[in-house]
PDB file as gemmi writes it, atoms N, CA and C in Angstrom:
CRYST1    1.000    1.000    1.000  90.00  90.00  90.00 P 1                      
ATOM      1  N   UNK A   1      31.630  58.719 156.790  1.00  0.00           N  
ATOM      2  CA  UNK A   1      30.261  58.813 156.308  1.00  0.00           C  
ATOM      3  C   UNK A   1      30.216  58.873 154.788  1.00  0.00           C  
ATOM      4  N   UNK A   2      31.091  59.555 154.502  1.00  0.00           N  
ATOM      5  CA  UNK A   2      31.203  59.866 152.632  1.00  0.00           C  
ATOM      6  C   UNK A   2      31.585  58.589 152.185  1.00  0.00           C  
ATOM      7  N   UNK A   3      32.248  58.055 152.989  1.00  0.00           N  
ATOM      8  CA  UNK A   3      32.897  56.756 152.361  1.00  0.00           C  
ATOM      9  C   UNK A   3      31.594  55.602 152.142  1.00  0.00           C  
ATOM     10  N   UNK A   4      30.863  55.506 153.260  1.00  0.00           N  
ATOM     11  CA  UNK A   4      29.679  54.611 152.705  1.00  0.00           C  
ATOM     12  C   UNK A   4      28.769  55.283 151.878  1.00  0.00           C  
ATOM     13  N   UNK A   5      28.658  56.288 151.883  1.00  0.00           N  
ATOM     14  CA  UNK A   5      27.707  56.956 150.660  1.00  0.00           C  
ATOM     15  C   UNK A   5      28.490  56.418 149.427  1.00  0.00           C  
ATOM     16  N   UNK A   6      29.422  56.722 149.239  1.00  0.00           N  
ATOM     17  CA  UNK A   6      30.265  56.064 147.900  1.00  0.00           C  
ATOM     18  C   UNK A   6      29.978  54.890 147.429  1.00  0.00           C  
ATOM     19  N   UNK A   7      30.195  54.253 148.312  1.00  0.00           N  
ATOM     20  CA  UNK A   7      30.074  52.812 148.270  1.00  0.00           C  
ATOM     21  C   UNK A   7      28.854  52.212 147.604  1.00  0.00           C  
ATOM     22  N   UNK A   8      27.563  52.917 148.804  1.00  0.00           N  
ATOM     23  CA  UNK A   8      26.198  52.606 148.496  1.00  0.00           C  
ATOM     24  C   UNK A   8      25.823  53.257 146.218  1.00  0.00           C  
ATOM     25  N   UNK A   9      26.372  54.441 146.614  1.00  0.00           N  
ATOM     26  CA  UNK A   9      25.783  54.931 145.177  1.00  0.00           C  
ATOM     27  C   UNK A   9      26.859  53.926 144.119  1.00  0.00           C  
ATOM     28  N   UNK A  10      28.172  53.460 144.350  1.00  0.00           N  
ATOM     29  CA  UNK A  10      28.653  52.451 142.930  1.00  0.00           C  
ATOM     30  C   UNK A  10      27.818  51.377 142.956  1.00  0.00           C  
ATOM     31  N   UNK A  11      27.500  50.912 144.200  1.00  0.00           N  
ATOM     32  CA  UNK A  11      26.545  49.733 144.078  1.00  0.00           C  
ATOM     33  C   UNK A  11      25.275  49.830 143.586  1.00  0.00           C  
ATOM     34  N   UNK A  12      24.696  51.558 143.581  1.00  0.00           N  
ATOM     35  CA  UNK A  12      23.418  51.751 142.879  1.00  0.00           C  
ATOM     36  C   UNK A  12      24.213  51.881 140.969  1.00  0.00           C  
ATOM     37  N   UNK A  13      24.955  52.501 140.996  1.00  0.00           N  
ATOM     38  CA  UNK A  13      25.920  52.090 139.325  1.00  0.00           C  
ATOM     39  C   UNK A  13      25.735  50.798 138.813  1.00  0.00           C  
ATOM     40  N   UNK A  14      26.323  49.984 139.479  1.00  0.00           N  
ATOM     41  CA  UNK A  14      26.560  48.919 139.234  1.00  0.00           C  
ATOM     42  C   UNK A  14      25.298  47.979 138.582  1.00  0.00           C  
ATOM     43  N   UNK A  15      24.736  48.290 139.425  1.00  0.00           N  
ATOM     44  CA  UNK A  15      22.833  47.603 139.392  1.00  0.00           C  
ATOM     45  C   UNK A  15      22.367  48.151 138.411  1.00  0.00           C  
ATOM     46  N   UNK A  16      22.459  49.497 138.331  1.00  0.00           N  
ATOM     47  CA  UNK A  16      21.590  49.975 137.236  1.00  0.00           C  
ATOM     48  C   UNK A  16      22.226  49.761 135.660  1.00  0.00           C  
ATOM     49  N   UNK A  17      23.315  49.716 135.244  1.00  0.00           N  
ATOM     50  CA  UNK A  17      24.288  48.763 134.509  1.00  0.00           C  
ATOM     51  C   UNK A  17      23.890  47.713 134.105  1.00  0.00           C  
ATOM     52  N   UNK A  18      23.923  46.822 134.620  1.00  0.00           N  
ATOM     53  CA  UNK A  18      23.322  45.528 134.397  1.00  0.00           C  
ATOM     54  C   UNK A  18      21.714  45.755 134.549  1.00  0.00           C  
ATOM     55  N   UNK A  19      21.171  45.947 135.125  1.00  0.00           N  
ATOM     56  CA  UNK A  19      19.459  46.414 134.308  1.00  0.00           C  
ATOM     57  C   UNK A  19      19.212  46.545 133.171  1.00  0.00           C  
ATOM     58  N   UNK A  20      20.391  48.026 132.802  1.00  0.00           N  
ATOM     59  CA  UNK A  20      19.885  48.582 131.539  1.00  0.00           C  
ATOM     60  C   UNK A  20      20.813  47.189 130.548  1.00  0.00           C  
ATOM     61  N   UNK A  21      21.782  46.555 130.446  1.00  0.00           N  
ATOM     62  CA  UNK A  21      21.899  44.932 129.778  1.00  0.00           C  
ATOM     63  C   UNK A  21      21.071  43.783 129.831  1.00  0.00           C  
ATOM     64  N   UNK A  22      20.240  44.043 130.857  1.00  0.00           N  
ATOM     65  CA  UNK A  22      19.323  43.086 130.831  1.00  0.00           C  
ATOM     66  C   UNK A  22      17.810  43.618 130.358  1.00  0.00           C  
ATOM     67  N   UNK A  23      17.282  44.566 130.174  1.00  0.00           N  
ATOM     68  CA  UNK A  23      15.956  44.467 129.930  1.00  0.00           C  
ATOM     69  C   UNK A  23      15.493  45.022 128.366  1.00  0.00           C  
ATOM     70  N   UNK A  24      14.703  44.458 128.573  1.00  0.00           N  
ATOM     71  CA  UNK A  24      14.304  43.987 126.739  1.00  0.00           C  
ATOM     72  C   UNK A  24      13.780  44.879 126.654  1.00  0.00           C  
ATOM     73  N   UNK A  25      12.882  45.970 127.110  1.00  0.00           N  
ATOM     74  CA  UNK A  25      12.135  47.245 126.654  1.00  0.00           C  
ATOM     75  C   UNK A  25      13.119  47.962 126.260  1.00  0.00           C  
ATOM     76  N   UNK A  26      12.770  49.131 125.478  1.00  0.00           N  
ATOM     77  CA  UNK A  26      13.459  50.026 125.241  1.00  0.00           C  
ATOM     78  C   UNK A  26      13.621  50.881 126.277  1.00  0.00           C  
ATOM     79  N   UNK A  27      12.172  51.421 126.267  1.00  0.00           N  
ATOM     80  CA  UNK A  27      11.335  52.410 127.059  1.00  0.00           C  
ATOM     81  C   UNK A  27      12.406  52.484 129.038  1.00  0.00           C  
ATOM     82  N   UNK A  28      12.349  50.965 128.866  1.00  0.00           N  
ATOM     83  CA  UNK A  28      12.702  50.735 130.221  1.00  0.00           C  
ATOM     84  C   UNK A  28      14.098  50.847 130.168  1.00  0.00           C  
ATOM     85  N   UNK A  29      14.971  50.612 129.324  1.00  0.00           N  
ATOM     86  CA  UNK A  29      16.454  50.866 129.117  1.00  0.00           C  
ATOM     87  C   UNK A  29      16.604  52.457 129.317  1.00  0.00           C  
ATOM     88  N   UNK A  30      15.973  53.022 128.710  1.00  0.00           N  
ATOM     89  CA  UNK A  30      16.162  54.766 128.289  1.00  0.00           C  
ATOM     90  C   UNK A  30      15.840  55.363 130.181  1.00  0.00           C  
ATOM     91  N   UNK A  31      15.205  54.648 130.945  1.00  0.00           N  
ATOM     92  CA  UNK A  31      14.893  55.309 132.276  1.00  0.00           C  
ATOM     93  C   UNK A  31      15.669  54.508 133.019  1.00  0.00           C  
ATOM     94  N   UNK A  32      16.508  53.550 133.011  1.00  0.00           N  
ATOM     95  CA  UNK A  32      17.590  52.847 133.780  1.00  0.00           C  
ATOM     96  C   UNK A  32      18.880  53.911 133.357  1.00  0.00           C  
ATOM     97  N   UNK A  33      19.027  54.134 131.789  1.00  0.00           N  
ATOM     98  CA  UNK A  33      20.135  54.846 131.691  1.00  0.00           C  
ATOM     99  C   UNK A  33      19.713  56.140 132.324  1.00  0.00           C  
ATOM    100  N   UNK A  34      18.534  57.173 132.260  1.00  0.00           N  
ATOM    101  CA  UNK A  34      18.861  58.368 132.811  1.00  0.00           C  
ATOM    102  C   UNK A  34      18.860  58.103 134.470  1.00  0.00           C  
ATOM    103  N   UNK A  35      18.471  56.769 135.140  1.00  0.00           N  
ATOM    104  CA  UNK A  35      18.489  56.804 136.557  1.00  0.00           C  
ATOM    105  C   UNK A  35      20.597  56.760 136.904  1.00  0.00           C  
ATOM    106  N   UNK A  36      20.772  55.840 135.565  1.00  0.00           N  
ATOM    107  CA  UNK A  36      22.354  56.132 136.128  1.00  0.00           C  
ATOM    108  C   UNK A  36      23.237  57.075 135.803  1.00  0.00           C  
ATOM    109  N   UNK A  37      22.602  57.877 134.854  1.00  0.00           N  
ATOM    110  CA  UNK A  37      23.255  59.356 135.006  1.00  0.00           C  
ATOM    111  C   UNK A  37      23.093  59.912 136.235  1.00  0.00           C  
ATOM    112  N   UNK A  38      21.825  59.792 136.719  1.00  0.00           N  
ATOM    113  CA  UNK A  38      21.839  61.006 138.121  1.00  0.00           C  
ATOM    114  C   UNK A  38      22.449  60.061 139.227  1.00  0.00           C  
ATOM    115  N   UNK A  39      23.180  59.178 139.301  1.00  0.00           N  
ATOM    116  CA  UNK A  39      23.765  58.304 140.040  1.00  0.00           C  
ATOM    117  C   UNK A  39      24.957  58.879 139.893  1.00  0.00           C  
ATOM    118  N   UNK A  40      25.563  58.774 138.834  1.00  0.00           N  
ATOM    119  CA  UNK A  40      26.958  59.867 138.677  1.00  0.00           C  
ATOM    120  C   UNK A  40      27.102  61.036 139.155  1.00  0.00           C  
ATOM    121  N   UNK A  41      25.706  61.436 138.582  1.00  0.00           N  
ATOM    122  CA  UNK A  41      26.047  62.810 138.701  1.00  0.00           C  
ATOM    123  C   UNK A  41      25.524  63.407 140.537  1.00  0.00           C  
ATOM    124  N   UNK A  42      25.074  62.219 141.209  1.00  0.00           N  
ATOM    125  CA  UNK A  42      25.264  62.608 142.639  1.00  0.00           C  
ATOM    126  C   UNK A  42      26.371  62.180 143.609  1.00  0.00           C  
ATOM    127  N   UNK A  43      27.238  60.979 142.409  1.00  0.00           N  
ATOM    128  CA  UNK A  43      28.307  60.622 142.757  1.00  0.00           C  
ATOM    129  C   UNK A  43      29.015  61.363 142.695  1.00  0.00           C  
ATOM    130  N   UNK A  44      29.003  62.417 141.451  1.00  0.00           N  
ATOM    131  CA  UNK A  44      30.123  63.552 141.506  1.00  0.00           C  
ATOM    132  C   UNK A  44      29.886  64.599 142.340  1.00  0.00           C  
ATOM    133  N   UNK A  45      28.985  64.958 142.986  1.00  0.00           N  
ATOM    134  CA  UNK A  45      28.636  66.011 143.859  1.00  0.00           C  
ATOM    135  C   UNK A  45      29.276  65.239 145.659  1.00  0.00           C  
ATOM    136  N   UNK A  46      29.112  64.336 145.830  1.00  0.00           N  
ATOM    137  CA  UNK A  46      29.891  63.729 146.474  1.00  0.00           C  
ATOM    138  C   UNK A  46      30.978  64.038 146.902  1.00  0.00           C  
ATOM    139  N   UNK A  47      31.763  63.603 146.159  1.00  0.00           N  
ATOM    140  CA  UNK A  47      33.023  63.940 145.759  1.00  0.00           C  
ATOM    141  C   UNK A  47      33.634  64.995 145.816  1.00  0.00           C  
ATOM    142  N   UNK A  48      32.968  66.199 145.436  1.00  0.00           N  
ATOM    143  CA  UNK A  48      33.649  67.924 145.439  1.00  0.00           C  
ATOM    144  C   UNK A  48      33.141  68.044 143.922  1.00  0.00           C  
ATOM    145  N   UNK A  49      32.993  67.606 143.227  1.00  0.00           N  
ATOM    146  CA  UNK A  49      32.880  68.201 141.925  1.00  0.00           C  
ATOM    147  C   UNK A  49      31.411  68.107 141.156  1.00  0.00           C  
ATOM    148  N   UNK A  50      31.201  69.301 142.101  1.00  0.00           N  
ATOM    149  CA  UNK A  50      29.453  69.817 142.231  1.00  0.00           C  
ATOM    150  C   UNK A  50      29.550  70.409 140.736  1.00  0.00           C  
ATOM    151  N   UNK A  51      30.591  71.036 139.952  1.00  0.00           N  
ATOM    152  CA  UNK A  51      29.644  71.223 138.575  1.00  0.00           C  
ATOM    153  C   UNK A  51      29.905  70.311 137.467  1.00  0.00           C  
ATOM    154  N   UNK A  52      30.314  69.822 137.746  1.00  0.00           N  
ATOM    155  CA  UNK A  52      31.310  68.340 136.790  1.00  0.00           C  
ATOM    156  C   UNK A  52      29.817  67.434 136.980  1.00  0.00           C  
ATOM    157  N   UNK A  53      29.028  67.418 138.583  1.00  0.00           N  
ATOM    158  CA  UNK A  53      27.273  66.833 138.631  1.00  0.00           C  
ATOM    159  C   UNK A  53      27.043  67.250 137.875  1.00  0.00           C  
ATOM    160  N   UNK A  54      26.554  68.807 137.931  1.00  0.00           N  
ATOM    161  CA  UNK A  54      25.672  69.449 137.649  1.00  0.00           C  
ATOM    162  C   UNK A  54      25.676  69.164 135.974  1.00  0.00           C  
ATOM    163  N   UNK A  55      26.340  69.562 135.810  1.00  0.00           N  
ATOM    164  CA  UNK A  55      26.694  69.106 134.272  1.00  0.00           C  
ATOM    165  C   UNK A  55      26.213  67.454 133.584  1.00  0.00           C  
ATOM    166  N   UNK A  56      26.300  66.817 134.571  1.00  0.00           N  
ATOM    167  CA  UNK A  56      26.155  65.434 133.997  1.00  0.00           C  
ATOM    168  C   UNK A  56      24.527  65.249 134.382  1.00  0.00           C  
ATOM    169  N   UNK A  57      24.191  65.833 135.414  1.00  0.00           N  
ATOM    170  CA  UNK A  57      22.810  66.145 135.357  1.00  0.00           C  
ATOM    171  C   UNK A  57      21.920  66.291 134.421  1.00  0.00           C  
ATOM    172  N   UNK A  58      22.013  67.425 133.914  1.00  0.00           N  
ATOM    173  CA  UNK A  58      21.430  68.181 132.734  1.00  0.00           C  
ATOM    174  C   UNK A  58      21.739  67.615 131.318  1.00  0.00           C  
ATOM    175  N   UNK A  59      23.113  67.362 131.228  1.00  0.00           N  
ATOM    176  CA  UNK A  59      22.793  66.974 129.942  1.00  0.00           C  
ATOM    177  C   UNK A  59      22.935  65.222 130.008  1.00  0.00           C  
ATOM    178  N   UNK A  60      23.068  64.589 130.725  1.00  0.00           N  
ATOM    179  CA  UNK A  60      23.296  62.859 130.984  1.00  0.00           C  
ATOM    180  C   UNK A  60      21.647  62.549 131.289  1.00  0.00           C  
ATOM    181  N   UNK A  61      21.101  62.951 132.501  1.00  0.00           N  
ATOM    182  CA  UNK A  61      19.853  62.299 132.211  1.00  0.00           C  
ATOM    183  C   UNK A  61      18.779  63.164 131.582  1.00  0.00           C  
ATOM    184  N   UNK A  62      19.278  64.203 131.291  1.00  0.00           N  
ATOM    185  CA  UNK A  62      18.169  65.397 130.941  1.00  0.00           C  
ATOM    186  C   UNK A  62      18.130  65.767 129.274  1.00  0.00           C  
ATOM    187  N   UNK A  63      19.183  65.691 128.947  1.00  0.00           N  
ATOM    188  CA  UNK A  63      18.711  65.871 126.989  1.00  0.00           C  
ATOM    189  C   UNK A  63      18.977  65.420 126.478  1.00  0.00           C  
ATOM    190  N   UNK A  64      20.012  63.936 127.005  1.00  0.00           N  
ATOM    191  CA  UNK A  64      20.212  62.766 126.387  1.00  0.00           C  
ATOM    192  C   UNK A  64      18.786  61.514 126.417  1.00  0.00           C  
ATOM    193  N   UNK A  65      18.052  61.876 127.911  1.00  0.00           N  
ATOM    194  CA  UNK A  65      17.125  61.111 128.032  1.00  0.00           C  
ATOM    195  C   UNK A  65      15.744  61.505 126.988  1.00  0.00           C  
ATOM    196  N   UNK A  66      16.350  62.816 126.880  1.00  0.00           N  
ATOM    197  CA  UNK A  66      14.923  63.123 125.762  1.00  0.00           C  
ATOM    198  C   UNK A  66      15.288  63.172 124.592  1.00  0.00           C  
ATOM    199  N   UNK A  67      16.349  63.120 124.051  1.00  0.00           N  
ATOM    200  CA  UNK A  67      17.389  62.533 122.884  1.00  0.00           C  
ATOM    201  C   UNK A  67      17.035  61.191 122.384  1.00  0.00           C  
ATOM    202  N   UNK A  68      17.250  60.287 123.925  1.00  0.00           N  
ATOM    203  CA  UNK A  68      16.285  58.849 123.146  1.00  0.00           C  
ATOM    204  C   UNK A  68      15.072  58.835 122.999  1.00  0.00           C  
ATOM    205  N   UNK A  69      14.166  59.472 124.269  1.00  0.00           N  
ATOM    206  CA  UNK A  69      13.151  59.533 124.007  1.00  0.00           C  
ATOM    207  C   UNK A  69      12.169  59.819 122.880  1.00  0.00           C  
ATOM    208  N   UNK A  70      12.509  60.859 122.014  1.00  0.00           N  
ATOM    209  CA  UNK A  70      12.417  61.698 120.750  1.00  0.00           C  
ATOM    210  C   UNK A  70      12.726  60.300 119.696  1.00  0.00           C  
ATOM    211  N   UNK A  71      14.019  59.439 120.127  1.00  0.00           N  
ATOM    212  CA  UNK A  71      14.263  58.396 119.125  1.00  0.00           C  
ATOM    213  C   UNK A  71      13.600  57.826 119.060  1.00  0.00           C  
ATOM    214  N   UNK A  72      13.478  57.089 120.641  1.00  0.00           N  
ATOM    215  CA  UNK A  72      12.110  55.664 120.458  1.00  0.00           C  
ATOM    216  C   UNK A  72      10.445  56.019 120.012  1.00  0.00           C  
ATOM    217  N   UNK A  73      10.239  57.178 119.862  1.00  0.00           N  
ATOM    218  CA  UNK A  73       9.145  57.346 119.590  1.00  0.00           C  
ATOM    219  C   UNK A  73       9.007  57.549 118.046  1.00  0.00           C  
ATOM    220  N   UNK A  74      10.026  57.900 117.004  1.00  0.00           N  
ATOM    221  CA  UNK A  74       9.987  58.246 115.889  1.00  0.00           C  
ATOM    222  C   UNK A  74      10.147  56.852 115.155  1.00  0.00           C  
ATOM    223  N   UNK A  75      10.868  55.784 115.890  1.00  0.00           N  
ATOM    224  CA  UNK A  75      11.003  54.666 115.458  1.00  0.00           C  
ATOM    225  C   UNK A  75       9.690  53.363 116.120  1.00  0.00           C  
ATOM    226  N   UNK A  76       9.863  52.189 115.799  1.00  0.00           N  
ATOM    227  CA  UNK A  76       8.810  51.643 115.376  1.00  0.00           C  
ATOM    228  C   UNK A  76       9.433  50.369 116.604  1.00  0.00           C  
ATOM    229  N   UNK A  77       8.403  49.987 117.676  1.00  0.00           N  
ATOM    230  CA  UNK A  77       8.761  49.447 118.561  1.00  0.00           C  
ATOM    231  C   UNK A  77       8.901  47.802 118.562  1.00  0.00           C  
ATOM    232  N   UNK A  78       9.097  46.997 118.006  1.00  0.00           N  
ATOM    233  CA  UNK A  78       9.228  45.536 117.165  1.00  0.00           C  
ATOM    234  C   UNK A  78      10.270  44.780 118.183  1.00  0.00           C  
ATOM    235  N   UNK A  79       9.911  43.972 118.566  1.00  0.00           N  
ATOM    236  CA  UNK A  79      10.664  43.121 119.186  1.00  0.00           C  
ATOM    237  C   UNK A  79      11.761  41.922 118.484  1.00  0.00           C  
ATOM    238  N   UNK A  80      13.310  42.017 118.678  1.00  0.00           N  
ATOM    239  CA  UNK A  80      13.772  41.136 117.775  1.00  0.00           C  
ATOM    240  C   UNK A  80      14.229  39.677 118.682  1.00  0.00           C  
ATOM    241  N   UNK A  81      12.885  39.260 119.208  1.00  0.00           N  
ATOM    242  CA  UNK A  81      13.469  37.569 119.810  1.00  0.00           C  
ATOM    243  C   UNK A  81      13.950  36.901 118.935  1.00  0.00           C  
TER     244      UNK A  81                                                      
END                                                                             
């Protein structure tokens, strides 16, 4: 059973990876990257290493996401096609 959970969540990694390389928003990059922090970090709970999550939790999608967030908003949103 753990073994397809594994499976399923690298394949949610994987996807969300290439999202956040492919999309031109910022806005939308900054919520692909904190969706694949908590991908890890339920990958690591998975696994046995519930605070090694927990940890990547909090600070991977949680004060890094408001880390950029805080960025993209102080900076000036311009598109470089």
């Amino acid at each position: 059973m753990t073994l397809y959970l594994e499976i399923i969540i690298y394949l949610l990694l994987i996807g969300c990876a290439i999202i956040a390389l492919r999309v031109k928003d910022l806005l939308a990059a900054i919520v692909v990257l904190s969706a694949y922090s908590l991908c890890s970090a339920f990958l690591f709970a998975v696994v046995g290493a519930v605070d090694v999550g927990f940890t990547e939790a909090v600070v991977g999608a949680g004060l890094s996401g408001l880390l950029f967030l805080a960025a993209l908003f102080y900076t000036s949103r311009k598109s470089a096609d």
